[in-house]
C-alpha positions as CSV (number, residue, x, y, z in Angstrom):
1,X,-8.6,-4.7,15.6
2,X,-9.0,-4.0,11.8
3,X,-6.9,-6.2,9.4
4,X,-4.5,-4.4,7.8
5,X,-5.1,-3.9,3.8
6,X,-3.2,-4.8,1.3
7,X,-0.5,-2.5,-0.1
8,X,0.0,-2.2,-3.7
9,X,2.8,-4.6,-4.2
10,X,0.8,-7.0,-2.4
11,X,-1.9,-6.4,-4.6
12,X,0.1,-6.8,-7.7
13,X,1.4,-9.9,-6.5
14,X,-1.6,-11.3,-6.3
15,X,-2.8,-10.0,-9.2
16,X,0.4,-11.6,-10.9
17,X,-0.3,-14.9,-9.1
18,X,-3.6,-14.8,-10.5
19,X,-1.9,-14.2,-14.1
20,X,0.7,-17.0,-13.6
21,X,-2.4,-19.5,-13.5
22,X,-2.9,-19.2,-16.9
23,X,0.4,-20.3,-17.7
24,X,0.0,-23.6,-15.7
25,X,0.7,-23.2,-12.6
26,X,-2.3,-25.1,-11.0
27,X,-1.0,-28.3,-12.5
28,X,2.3,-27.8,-11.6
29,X,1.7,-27.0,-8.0
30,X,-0.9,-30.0,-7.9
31,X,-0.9,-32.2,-10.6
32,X,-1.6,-33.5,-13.8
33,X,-5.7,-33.3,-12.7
34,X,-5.7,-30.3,-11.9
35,X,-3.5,-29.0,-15.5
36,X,-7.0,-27.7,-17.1
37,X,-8.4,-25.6,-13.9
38,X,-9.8,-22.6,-14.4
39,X,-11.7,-22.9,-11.1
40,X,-9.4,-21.7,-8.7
41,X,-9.1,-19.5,-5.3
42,X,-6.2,-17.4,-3.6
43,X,-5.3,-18.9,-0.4
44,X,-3.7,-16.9,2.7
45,X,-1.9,-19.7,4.1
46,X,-1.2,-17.9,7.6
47,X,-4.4,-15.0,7.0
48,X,-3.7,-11.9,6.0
49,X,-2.3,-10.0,8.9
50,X,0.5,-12.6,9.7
51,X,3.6,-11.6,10.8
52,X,7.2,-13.7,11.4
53,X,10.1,-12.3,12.8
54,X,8.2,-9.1,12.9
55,X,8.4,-9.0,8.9
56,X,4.6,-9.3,7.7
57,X,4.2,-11.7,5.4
58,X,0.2,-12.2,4.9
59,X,-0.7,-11.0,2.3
60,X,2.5,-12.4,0.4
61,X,1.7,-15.4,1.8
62,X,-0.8,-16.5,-0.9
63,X,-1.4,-19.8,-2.9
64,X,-3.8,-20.3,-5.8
65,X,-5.5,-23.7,-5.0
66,X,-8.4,-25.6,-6.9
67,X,-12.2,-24.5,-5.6
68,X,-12.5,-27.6,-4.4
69,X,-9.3,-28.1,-2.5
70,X,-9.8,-24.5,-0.7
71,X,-13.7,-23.3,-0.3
72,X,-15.5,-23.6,2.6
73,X,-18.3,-24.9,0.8
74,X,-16.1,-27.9,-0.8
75,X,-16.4,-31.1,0.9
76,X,-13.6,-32.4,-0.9
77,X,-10.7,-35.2,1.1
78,X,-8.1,-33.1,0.5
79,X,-9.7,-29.3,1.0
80,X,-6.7,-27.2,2.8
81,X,-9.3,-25.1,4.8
82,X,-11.0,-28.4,6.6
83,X,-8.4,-31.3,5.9
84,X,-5.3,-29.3,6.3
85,X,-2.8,-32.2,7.1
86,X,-4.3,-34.3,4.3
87,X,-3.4,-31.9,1.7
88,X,-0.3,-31.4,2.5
89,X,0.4,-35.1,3.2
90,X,-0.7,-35.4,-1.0
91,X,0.6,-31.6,-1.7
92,X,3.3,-31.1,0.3
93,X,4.3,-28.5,2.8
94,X,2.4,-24.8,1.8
95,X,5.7,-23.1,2.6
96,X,7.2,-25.4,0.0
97,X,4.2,-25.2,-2.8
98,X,5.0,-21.0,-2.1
99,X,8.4,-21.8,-3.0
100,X,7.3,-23.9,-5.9
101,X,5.4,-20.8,-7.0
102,X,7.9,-18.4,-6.7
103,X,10.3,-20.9,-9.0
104,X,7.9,-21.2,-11.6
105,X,7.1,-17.3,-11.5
106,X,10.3,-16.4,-11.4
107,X,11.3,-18.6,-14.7
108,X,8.4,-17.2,-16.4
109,X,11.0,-13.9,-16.4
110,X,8.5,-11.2,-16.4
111,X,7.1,-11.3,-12.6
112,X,8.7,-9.2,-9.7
113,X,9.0,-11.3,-6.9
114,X,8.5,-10.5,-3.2
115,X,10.9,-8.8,-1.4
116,X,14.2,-10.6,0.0
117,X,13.1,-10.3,3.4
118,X,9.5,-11.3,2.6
119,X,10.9,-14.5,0.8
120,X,13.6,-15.4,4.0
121,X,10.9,-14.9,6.2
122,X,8.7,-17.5,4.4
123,X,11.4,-20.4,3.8
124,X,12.1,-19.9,7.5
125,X,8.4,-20.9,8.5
126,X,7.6,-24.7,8.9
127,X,3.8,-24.4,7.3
C-alpha cells in the first residue's frame, strides 16, 4: 500500500518547523550542546502514515533532531532511530519534546499550529 503524501498544511508545517530551527529551537528541545546546530533532520516519530483514534497524525507528527541523534548512519548513544529508549531517558518523552515544539512555535506568534484535533490526538499518545 502506497504511503499517503503529505497535504499542504503538512507540508507547511514542516516547512515552518524547519524555519523555527533558526530561532533555536534545537537547543531548546535538547540542550545547551546542541544551541549552535545547523545539522539537523525532521523526524516522523510514529512514520508518516500513522493514525490514532482514526485522526492521522504522521505527518504532523514530526521533530527536528541533531544528525547525529536521528540518521541511520549516526552511531551516536543517544540516536532516536537505534537507541530509542536512551534518548528519551536523556530527552524525554517524543510526545512531550512535540509539545515542547508546539510551545515554543506558538510563542514565536507567527506560526499556525496543527489542527485541534491533530494536537488532542498527539498529547493523548504515550510515545
Amino acid at each position: 500500500m502506497a504511503m499517503k503524501q503529505a497535504n499542504a498544511a503538512q507540508k507547511q508545517w514542516m516547512k515552518d518547523i524547519a524555519d523555527a530551527c533558526q530561532y533555536g529551537v534545537i537547543g531548546a528541545l535538547y540542550g545547551e550542546e546542541y544551541e549552535q546546530c545547523n545539522n539537523w533532520q525532521l523526524h516522523h516519530v510514529k512514520g508518516r502514515s500513522f493514525k490514532h483514534n482514526k485522526t492521522p497524525i504522521g505527518h504532523w507528527l514530526v521533530l527536528p533532531v541533531p544528525f547525529e541523534l536521528h540518521d541511520v548512519s549516526s552511531n551516536h548513544s543517544l540516536n532516536v532511530t537505534h537507541h530509542k529508549n536512551s534518548f528519551t531517558e536523556e530527552f524525554g518523552m517524543q510526545t512531550e519534546l512535540m509539545g515542547e515544539l508546539i510551545g515554543l512555535m506558538s510563542a514565536m506568534g507567527f506560526y499556525n499550529m496543527p489542527p485541534d484535533d491533530v494536537i488532542d490526538a498527539i498529547e493523548d499518545l504515550n510515545a
